[in-house]
C-alpha positions as CSV (number, residue, x, y, z in Angstrom):
1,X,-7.3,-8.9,-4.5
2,X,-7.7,-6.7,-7.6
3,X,-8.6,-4.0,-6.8
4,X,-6.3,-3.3,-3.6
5,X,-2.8,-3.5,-6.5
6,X,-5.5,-0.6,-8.8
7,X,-5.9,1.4,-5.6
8,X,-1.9,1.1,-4.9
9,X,-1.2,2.6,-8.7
10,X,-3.1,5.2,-8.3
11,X,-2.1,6.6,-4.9
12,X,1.3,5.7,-6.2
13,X,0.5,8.4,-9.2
14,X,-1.9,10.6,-7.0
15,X,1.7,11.0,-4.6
16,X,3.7,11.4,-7.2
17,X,1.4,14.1,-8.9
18,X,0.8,15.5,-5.6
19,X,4.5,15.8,-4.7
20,X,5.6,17.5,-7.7
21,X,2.4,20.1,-7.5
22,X,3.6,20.8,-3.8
23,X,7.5,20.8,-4.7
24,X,6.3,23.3,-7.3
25,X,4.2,25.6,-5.4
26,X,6.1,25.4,-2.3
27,X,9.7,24.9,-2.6
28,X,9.8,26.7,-6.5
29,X,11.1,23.2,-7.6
30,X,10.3,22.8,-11.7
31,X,8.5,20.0,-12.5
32,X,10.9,19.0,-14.9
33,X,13.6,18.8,-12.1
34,X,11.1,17.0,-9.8
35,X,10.8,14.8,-12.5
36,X,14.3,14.0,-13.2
37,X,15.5,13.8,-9.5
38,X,12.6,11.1,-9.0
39,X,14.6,9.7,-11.9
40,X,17.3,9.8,-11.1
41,X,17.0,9.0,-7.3
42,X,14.4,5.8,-7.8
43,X,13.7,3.1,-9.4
44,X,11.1,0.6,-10.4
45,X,11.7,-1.6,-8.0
46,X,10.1,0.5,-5.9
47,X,7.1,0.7,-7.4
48,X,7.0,-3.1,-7.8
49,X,7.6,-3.9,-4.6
50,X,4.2,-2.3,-3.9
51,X,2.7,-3.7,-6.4
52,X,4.1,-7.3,-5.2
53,X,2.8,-7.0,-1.8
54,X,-0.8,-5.3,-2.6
55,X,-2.1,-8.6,-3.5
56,X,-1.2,-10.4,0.0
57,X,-2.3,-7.3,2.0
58,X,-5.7,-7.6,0.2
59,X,-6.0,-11.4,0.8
60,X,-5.2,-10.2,4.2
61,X,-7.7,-7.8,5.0
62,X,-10.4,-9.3,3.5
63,X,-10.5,-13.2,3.9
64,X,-10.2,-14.2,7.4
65,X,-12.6,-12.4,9.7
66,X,-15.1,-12.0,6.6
67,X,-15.5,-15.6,6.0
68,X,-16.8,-15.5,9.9
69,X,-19.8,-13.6,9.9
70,X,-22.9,-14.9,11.1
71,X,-26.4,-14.7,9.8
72,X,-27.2,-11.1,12.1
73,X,-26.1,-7.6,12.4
74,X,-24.6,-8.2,15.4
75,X,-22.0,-10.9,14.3
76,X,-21.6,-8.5,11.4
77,X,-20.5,-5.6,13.5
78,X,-18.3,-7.6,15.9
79,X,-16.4,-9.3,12.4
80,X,-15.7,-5.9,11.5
81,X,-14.4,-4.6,14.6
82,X,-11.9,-7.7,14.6
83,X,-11.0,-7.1,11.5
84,X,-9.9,-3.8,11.3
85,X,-7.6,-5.0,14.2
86,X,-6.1,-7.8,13.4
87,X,-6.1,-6.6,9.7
88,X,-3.7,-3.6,10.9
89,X,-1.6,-5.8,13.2
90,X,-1.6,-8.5,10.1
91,X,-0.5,-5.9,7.7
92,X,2.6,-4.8,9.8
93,X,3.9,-8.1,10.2
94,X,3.3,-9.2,6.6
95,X,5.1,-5.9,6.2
96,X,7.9,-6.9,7.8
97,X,8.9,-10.5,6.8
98,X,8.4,-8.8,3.4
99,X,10.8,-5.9,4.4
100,X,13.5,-8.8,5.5
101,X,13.2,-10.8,2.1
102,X,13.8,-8.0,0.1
103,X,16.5,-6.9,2.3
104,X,17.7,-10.4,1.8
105,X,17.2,-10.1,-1.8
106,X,19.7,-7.0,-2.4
107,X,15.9,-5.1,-3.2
């Protein structure tokens, strides 16, 4: 549950980074305009409303199946296999009562 809002930052940054690099490269955008269109066109809700639902993803994707596994390889491999699954399926729909509170919210 820690690590999963760390790993959010820094693809946040690594995006952000990336973005600018490419806008740069490609498109002849400045970074200084890159940077003051990001500005000017977001804010930081956006990046805590990541930040607020990393924590439940990661409670998500790693309690439920995980707390299941058996004494063998076998049960080990089967856990994971669920997981993956209805971690994906688990993450969408989290997604998307969160998606309809902050649309609720004005966020």
């Amino acid at each position: 549950m820690l690590m999963l809002p760390a790993l959010g930052f820094i693809a946040d940054l690594s995006g952000l980074i990336g973005g600018a690099a490419m806008s740069w490269i490609d498109l002849g955008v400045p970074p200084a305009v890159f940077k003051s269109r990001l500005l000017l066109d977001t804010d930081v809700w956006h990046f805590g409303v990541g930040m607020i639902k990393a924590p439940f993803f990661a409670l998500i994707i790693g309690c439920y199946e995980g707390l299941r596994v058996g004494g063998d390889a076998e049960s080990l491999g089967q856990r994971t296999s669920t997981s993956v699954v209805l971690s994906i399926f688990m993450v969408i729909v989290i997604n998307a009562l969160f998606f309809i509170f902050f649309a609720t919210v004005g966020i």
